[in-house]
N, C-alpha and C positions, 0 to 999 in steps of 0.2 A: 218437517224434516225428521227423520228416521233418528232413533238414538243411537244406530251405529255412526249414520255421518256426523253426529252432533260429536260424539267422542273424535271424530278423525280432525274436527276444527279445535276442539281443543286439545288434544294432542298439539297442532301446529301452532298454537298460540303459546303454549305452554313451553313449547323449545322456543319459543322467541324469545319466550322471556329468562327461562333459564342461560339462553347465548346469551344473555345481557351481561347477568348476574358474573357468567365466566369471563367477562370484559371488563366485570368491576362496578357496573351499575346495581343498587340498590334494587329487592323486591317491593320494600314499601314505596316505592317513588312510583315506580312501571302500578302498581296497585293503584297511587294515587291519580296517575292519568289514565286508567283504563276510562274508555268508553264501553257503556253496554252493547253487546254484540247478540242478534239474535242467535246464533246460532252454538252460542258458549253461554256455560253458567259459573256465575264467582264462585259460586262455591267449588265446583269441579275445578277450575284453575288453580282454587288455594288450595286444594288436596295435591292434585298432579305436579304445581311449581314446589310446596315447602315438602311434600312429601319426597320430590325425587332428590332435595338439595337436603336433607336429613340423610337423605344414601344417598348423596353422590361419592363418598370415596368408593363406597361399593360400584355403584354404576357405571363409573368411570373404568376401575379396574375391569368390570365385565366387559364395556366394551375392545379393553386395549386386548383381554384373551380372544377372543372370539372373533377382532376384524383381522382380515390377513391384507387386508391391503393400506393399513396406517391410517392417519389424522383423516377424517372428511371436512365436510365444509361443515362450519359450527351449529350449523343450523341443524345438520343431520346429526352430526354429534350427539346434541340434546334432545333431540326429538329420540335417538335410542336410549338416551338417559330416561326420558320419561317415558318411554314402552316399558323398558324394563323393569319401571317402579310401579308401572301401571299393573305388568303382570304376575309381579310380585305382592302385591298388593292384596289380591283375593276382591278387588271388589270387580271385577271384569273377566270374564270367558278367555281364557287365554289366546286362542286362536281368533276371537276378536280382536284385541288389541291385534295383533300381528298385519289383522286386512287392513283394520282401520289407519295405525300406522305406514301401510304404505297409501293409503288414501292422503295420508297427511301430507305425503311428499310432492303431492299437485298442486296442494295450499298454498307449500314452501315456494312452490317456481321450483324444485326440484326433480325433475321426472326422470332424470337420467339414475338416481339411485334409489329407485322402485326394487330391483331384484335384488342388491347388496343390503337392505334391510330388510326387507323379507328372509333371505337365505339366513341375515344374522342371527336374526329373533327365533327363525326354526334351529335354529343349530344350540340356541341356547335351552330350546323347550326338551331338545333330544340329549342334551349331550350335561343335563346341568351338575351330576354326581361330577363328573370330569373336572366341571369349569370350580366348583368350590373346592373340588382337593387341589387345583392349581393357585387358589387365590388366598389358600388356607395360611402361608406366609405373612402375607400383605397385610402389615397393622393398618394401614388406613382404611384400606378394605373391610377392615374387619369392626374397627370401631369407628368409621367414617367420620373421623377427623384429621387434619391436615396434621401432619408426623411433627412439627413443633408445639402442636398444641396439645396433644397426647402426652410428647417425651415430657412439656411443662407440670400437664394435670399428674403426671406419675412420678414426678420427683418430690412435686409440693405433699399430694396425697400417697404416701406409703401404701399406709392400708385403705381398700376400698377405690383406687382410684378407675378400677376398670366398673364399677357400678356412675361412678360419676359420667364416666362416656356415656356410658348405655343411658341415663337418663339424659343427657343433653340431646339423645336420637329420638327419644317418647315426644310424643302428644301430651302436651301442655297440661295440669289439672285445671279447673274453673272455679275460683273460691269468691267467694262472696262477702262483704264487708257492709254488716247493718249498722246503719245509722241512728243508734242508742241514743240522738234526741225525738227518733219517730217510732223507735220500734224493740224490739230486742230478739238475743238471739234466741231465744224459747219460741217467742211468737211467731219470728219467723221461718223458723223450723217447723214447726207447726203449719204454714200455711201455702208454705212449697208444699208439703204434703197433700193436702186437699185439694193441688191442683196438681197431682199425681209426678211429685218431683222429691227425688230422695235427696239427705244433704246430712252431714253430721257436724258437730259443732267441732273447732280444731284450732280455738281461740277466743283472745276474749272477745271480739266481735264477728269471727271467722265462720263460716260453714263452708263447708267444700263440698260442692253438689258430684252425687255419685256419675251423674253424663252432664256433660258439657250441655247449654241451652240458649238462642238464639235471646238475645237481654230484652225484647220485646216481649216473652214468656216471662220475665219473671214480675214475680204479682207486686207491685208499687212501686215497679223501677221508677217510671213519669214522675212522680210525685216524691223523689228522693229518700225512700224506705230502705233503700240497698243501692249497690255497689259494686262493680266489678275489680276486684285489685287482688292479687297473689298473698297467702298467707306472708311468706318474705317480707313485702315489703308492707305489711301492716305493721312488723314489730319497729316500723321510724318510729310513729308516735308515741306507742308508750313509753320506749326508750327515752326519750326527750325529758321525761320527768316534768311535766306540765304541771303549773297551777294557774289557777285565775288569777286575771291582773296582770301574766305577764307580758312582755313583747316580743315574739316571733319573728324570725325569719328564715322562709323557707327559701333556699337562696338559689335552687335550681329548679324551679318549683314546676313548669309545665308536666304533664295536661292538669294537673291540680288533685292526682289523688291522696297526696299523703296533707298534700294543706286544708284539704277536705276532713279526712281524718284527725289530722291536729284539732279543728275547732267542734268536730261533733267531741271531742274529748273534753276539752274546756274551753272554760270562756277568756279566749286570749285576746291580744290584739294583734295580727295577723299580717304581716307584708311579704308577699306573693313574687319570688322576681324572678326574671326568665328573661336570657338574653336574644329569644328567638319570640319576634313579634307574633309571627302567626299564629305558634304552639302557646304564645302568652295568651290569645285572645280566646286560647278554649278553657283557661282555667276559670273566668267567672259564669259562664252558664252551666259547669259541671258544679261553683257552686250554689246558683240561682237554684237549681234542680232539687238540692239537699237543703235547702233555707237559709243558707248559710253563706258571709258576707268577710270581706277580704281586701288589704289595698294592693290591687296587681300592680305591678310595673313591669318595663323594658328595661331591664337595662344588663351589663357586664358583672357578674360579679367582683372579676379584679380591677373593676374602674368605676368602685364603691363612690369618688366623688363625683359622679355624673349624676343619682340617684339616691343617696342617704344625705337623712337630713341633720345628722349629728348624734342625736340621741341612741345610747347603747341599745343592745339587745340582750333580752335574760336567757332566751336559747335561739339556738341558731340549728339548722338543719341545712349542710353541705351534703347535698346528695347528688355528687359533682359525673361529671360525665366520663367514662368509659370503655372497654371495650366492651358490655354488654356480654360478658362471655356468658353469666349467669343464666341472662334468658333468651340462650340461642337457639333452643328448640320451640321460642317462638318465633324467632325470626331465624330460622335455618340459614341464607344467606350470607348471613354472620361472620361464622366459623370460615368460609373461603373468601370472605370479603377481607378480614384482617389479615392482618402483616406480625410478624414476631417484633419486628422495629417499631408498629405501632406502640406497645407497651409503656415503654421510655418518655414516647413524646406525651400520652396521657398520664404517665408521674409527673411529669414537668408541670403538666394545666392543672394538675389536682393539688400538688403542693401551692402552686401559685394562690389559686381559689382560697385554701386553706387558711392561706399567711394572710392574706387582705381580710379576709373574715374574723380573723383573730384581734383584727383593730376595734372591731365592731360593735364586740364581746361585750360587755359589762363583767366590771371583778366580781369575782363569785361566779358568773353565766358559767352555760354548760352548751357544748356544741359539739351536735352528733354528728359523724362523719360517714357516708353511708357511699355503696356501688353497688351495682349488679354485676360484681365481676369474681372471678373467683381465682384470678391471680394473684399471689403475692406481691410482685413488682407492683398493684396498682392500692393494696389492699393495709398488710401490714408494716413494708415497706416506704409507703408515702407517710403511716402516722407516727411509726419510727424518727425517720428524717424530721420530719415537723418536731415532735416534741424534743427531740435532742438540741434544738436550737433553741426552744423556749423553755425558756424557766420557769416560769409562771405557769406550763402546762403539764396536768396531771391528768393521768388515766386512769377511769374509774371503771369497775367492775360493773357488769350491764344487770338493770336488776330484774331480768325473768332469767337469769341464772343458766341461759344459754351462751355456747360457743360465737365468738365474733364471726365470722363463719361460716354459712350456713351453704352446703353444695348442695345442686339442686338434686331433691329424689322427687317421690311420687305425689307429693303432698305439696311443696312450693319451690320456686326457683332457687336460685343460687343469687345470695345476697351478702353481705359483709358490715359489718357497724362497730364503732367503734367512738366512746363516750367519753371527751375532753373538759375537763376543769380548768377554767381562771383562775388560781387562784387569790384572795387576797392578801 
């Protein structure tokens, strides 16, 4: 097959999946049931799908300028959301995309709107000076995200907050997290090198490789030498203030990267919990892979007596769930999958988590509160509420002397912590 029709199938596959996403269905779900397809490659799907849902406010707008005859059927819809990201893109000929795109529309069962996406995609190639001084209004358009979660990012962040869009639209960096009982980070900087891969050091166990690399490249992945995880959320565990001897709990704990972390830092004693069986069952061969040994469980966090066995904990890591706003430029879908109403009900499950956790505590214990989120409502907000009703609980200053805080730029996502004392 030709690599023009290989692009006109994934084009068609790729609006299927984007019509999903506009219905409310998950990309990681449709990813987890794809079947391999000869005539599609993953990798072009995950370019074509997160690429066109990073600009869909833009795509969107382009298509409402440019059709004169309103809403199509969603299929076509999407299938020009992803032309246009395709020809926007630079990585395809443009007047390819355009044939190939309407080749798509045979894929779809569509054949009736073969000339109204053709005529659109020429009209956009000729006319496009026109269509961006028409669109040059449109904040959504323009920093493609849905208009409450723009107005939110620009009332929280004053200064800076149109740099925080613009990163939530980039390509993800790839940082790397050595595992300092196999290796360090000199040597391993050192030996990306020799296998002709750049990386700089950008923490205590961090390198941030200069291109992104297929994790079968990197030299002792197998054998648990390194690690895939965001500078962000490396700073859980040394926040934690770990020493040997004591008893952890990482209470949200799936796929297991930060309980992985916790124990390449000390020698703790480790209980792993995650209320989703399947995502539990990947935390112990991610740490079989590092050397490294764990008690997982199943269970709820706020229904601590189904699973705890009484005995306190000296730190606890609530890295409770939310809307993931932090790291939605890795899953684009994100951003138009939430609701402004969702915010609320995740205050509601993270104070919950919070309080039940705080039983758990040991006097003196310390328990980090963490999100990938970079709302307030879910961030400072929740640990507000919380300690205001506890007396016993005191906030401590975080000791790498960075902001709670952290929005995403080019170096790691958007993540949030925030460091709770028992006290006696």
């Amino acid at each position: 097959m030709s690599a023009g029709a290989t692009l006109a199938a994934e084009l068609a596959q790729a609006a299927r999946m984007v019509s999903r996403v506009a219905a409310g269905r998950s990309l990681a779900e449709q990813f987890a049931d794809q079947k391999p397809h000869a005539h599609t490659s993953r990798g072009a799907l995950i370019d074509l799908t997160h690429g066109t849902l990073r600009r869909y406010g833009r795509v969107q707008a382009l298509v409402r300028e440019l059709s004169a005859r309103g809403r199509a059927d969603e299929r076509v819809e999407a299938l020009l959301w992803c032309a246009l990201y395709a020809i926007e893109s630079g990585r395809y000929r443009e007047h390819t995309v355009v044939d190939q795109a309407v080749k798509a529309c045979t894929l779809l069962e569509q054949w009736s709107v073969k000339g109204y996406v053709n005529a659109l995609l020429r009209r956009f190639l000729r006319e496009r000076s026109a269509i961006e001084a028409a669109l040059a209004p449109d904040e959504v358009a323009l920093y493609q995200h849905p208009r409450w979660w723009i107005d939110s990012v620009r009332t929280t962040y004053r200064v800076g907050w149109q740099a925080i869009l613009a990163a939530g639209n980039s390509h993800p960096p790839m940082c790397l997290r050595v595992n300092r009982r196999r290796s360090d980070v000199q040597a391993y900087q050192a030996e990306l090198s020799r296998q002709g891969m750049s990386a700089r050091a950008c923490g205590a166990d961090a390198l941030l490789l200069e291109r992104p690399v297929p994790i079968d490249r990197l030299p002792g992945f197998a054998v648990g030498h390194v690690s895939v995880q965001d500078l962000g959320a490396q700073r859980a565990a040394h926040l934690l203030e770990l020493a040997p001897g004591q008893r952890v709990l990482d209470a949200c704990a799936a796929p297991g990267g930060k309980s992985a972390h916790i124990l390449e830092l000390a020698e703790v004693a480790l209980t792993a919990l995650d209320i989703d069986a399947v995502r539990a069952a990947r935390i112990s061969p991610n740490l079989v892979r590092l050397g490294l040994r764990a008690d997982v469980r199943v269970g709820d966090a706020v229904q601590s007596s189904q699973w705890w066995n009484g005995e306190p904990f000296d730190r606890i890591l609530a890295d409770v769930p939310c809307s993931a706003s932090g790291i939605a430029r890795r899953h684009p879908d994100i951003k138009w999958l939430r609701r402004e109403q969702d915010l609320p009900a995740f205050a509601t499950r993270q104070l919950a988590i919070i309080t039940e956790l705080w039983r758990l505590l040991a006097a003196g214990g310390k328990l980090l509160y963490a999100t990938c989120s970079i709302f307030a409502e879910e961030n400072e907000r929740v640990v507000d509420s919380f300690i205001g009703v506890e007396p016993l609980a005191r906030r401590l200053a975080l000791r790498d002397g960075q902001p709670a805080q952290w929005p995403p730029s080019a170096e790691h996502d958007g993540f949030y912590y925030a460091l709770i004392e028992k006290q006696v």
